[in-house]
C-alpha positions as CSV (number, residue, x, y, z in Angstrom):
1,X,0.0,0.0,0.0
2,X,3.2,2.4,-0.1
3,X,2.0,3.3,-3.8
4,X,-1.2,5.3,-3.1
5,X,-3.0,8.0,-4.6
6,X,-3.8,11.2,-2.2
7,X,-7.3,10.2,-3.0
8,X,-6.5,7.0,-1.7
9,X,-4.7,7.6,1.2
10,X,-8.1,10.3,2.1
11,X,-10.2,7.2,1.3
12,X,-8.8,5.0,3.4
13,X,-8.4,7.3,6.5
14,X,-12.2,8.1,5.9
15,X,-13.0,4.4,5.6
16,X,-11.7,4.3,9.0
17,X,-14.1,6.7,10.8
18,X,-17.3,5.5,8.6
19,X,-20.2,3.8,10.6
20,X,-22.8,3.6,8.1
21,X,-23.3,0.8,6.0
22,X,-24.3,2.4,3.0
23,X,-21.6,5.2,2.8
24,X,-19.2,2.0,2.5
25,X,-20.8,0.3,0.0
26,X,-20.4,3.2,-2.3
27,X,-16.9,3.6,-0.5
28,X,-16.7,-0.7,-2.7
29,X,-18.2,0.1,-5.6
30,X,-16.2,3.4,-6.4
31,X,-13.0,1.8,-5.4
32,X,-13.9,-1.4,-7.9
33,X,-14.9,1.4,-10.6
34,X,-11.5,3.0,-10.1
35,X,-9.5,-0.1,-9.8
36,X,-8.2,0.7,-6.3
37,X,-7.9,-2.8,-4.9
38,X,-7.0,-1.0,-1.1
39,X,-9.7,1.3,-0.8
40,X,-11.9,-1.9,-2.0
41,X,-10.8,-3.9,0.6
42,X,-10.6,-2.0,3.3
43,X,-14.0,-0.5,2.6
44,X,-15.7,-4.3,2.6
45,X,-13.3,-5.2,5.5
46,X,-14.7,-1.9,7.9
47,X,-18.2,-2.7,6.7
48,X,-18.1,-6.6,7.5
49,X,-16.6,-4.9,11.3
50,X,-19.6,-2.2,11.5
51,X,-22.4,-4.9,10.6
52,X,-22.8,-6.7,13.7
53,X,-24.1,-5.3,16.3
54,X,-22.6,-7.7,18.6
55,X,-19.3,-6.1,20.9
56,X,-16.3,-6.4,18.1
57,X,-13.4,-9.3,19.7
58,X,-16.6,-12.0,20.9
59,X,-17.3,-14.9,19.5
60,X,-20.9,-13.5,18.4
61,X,-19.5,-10.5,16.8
62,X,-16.8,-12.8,14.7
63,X,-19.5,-15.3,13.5
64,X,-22.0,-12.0,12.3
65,X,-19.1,-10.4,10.5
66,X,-18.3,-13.8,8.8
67,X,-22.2,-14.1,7.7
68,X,-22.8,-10.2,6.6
69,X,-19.2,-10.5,4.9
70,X,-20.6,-13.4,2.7
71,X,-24.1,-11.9,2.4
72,X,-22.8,-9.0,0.6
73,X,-20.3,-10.8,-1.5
74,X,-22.9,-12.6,-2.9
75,X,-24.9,-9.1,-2.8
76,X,-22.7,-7.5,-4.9
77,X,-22.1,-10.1,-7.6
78,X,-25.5,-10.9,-8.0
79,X,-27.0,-7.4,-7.5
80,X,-29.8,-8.7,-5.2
81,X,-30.2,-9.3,-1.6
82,X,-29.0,-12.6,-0.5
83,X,-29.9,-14.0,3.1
84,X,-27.8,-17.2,4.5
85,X,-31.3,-18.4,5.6
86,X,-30.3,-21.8,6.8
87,X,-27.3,-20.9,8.9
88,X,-29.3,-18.0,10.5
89,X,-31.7,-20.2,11.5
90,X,-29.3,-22.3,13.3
91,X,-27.9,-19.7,14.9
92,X,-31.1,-18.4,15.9
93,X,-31.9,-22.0,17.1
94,X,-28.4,-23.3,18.5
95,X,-26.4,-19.9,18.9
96,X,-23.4,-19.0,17.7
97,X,-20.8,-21.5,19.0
98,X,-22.6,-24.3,18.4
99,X,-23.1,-23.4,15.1
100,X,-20.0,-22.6,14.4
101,X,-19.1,-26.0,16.4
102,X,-21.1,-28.2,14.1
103,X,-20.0,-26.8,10.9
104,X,-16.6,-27.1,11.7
105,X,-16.8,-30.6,13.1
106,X,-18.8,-31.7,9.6
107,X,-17.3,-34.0,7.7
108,X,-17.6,-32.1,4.1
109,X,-16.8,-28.4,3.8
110,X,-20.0,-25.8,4.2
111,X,-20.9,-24.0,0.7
112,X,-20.5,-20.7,2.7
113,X,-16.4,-22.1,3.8
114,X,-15.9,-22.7,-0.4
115,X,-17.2,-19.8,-0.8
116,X,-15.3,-17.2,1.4
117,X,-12.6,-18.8,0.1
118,X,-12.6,-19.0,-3.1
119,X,-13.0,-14.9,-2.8
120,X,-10.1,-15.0,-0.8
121,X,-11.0,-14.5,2.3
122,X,-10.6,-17.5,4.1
123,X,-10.0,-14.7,7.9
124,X,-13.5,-14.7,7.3
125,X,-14.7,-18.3,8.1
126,X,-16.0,-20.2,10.8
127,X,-12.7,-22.1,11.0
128,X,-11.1,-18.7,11.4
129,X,-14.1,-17.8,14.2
130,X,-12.8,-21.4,16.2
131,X,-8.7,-20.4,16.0
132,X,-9.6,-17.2,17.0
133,X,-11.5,-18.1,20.3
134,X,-9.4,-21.6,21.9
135,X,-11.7,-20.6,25.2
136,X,-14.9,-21.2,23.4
137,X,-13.9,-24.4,21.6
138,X,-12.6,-27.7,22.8
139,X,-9.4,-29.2,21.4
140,X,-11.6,-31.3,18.5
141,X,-13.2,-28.4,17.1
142,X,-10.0,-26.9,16.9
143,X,-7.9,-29.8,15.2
144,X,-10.9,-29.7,12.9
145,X,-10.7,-26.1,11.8
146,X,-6.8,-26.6,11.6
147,X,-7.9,-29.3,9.3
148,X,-9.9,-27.9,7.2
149,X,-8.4,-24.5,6.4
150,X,-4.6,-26.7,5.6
151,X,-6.5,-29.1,3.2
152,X,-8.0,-25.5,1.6
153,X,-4.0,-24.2,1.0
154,X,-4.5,-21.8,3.7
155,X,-2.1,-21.2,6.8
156,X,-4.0,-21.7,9.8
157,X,-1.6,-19.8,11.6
158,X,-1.8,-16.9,9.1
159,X,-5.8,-17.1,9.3
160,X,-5.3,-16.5,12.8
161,X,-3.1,-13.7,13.1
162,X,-5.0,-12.0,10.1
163,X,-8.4,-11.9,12.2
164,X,-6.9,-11.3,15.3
165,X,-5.5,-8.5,13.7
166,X,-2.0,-8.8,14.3
């Protein structure tokens, strides 16, 4: 990111500060017009943060951010509104964890895991959500996600730090 535009570096620092949902969608869909892959991705990555209304750092707000994230993936390719019905109603049903839990601990990949990363975003999973919270998940559902993300050609350890933000 060392070769920015002054209109990207203004972007980005206004990214930053932005709370509403819609101001960074147009904050996406300008920086995809203009072919600025960082004000892009930092735009999608603030409004997969400001989504949830969970507190940011708990499991709850980690598991929203992963569904709203691929919600409005498949929003924007497909130009509609697209609801993860099935996993919100387990969530709604089971909670979080457990949902996340018995995902992870299925023996074939979820369509939503494929599909975060095949966008390249696999910080965004609910294998990511189990690495990121050891407290929350037993030793299993951790050796699963571990699993998972390492038979996908992704770093577990890199997943981690990513979401942690480190």
């Amino acid at each position: 990111m060392t070769n920015l535009t002054k209109g990207e570096r203004a972007a980005l620092v206004e990214i930053a500060n932005t709370l509403n949902p819609e101001r960074l969608r147009t904050f996406v869909t300008n920086a995809r017009r203009q072919g600025s892959a960082a004000v892009e991705r930092a735009a999608f990555t603030r409004l997969c943060v400001v989504q949830p209304e969970a507190n940011p750092g708990t499991v709850e707000h980690d598991v929203w951010q992963s569904v709203f994230a691929l919600e409005e993936m498949l929003r924007q390719e497909r130009g509609k509104t697209v609801k993860l019905s099935r996993t919100r109603q387990k969530i709604a049903r089971d909670g979080e964890a457990k949902t996340v839990s018995d995902l992870t601990m299925k023996p074939n990949v979820s369509a939503g895991f494929t599909d975060l990363i095949e966008r390249g975003h696999p910080e965004l999973t609910f294998e990511a959500v189990v690495l990121c919270h050891p407290k929350t998940f037993d030793d299993e559902v951790q050796a699963a996600a571990r699993a998972r993300l390492s038979n996908a050609n992704v770093d577990p350890a890199q997943v981690q730090d990513h979401a942690e933000g480190n």
